[in-house]
C-alpha positions in Angstrom: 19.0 378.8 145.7 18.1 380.5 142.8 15.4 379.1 140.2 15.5 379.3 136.9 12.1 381.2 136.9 14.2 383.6 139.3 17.0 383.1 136.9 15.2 384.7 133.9 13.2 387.2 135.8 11.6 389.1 132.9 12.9 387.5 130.1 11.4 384.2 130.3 9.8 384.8 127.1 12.6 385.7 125.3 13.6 384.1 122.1 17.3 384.4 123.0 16.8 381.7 125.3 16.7 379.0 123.4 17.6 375.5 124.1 21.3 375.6 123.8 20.8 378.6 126.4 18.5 376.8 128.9 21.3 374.0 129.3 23.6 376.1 130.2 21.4 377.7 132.4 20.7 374.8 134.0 24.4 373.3 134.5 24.3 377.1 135.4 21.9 377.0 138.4 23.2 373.5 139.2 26.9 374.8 140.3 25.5 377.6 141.5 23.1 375.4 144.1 26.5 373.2 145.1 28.5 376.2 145.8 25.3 377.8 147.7 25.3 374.9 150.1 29.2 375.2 151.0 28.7 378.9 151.7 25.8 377.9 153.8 27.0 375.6 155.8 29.5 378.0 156.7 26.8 380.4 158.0 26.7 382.6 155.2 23.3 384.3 154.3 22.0 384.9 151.2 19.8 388.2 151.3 17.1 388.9 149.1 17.6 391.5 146.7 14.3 393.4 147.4 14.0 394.5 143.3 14.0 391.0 142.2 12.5 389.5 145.2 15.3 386.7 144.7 19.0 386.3 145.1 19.9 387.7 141.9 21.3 391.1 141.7 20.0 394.5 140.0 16.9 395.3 139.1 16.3 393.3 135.6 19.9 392.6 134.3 21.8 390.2 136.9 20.3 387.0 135.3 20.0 385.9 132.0 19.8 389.3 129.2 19.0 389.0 126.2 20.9 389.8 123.2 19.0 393.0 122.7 20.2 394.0 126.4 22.3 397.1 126.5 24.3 395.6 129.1 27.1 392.9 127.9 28.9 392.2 124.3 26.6 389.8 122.3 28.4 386.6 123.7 28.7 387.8 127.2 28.3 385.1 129.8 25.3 386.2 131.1 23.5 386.6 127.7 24.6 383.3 127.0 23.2 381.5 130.2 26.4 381.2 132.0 26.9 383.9 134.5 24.5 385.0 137.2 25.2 388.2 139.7 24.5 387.4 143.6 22.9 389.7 145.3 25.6 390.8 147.9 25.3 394.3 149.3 27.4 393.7 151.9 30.5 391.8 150.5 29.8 388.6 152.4 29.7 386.1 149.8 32.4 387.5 148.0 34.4 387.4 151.5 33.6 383.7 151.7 34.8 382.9 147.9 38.1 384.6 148.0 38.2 382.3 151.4 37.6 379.2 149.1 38.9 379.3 146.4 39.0 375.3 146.0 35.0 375.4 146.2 34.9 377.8 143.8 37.4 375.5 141.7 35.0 372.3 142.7 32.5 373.9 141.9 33.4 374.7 138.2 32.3 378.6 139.6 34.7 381.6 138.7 34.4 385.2 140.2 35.1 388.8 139.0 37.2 390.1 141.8 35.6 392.1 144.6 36.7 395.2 144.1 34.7 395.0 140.9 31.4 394.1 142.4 30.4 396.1 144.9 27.1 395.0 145.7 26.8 391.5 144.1 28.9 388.9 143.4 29.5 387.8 139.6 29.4 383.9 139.4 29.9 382.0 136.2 31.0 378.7 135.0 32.2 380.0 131.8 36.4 380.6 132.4 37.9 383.9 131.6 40.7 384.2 129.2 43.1 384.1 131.9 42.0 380.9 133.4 42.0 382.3 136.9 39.4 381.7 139.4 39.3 384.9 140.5 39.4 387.4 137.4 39.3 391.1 136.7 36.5 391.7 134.0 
């Protein structure tokens, strides 16, 4: 499971994450954790990513950003506290989503498809403009 510590790597100290942020950080983390435990009971693994020493992806950018991040329009999902990447180099846990999608849907989680994400999978319980589960960024 991912902590919110984990969650904000180094931006913990940012003044873009305010209150308004850390709630949805924390509904955030909370789907993220319920979806988690489906996948591992499963027998999915969820590797380390070695650069964050967590499960989020990248090196500083697959948590929360901030808004002076390079990465993201200024009300992007994860600069708002409602997207995290997963670590995922080998396409496992996106393997297991497209395999159930009614978690994901349980869950309140959508996905960017795999074929976008090739080493982590994008999570986020903020719904594209299509309204799909499964969405094409």
């Amino acid at each position: 499971m991912i902590t919110l510590a984990q969650y904000l790597g180094p931006w913990a100290d940012s003044p873009d994450f305010d209150a308004s942020r850390k709630a949805n950080a924390e509904r955030l983390l909370a789907a993220c954790a319920k979806l988690e435990a489906y996948a591992v009971k499963d027998g999915v693994e969820f590797p380390i990513n070695p650069k964050t020493g967590s499960g989020v992806s990248g090196t500083q950018y697959g948590g929360f950003r901030p808004q002076s991040c390079c990465e993201g329009a200024p009300g992007s999902a994860h600069k708002m506290a409602l997207a995290v990447d997963r670590f995922d180099p080998d396409g496992k846990i996106d393997k297991w989503c497209m395999r159930n999608i009614e978690r994901l849907a349980e869950c309140g989680i959508y996905i960017e498809h795999p074929s976008a994400t090739s080493t982590w999978s994008h999570w986020s319980i903020r719904a594209p403009k299509s309204g799909r589960i499964v969405f094409y960024p």
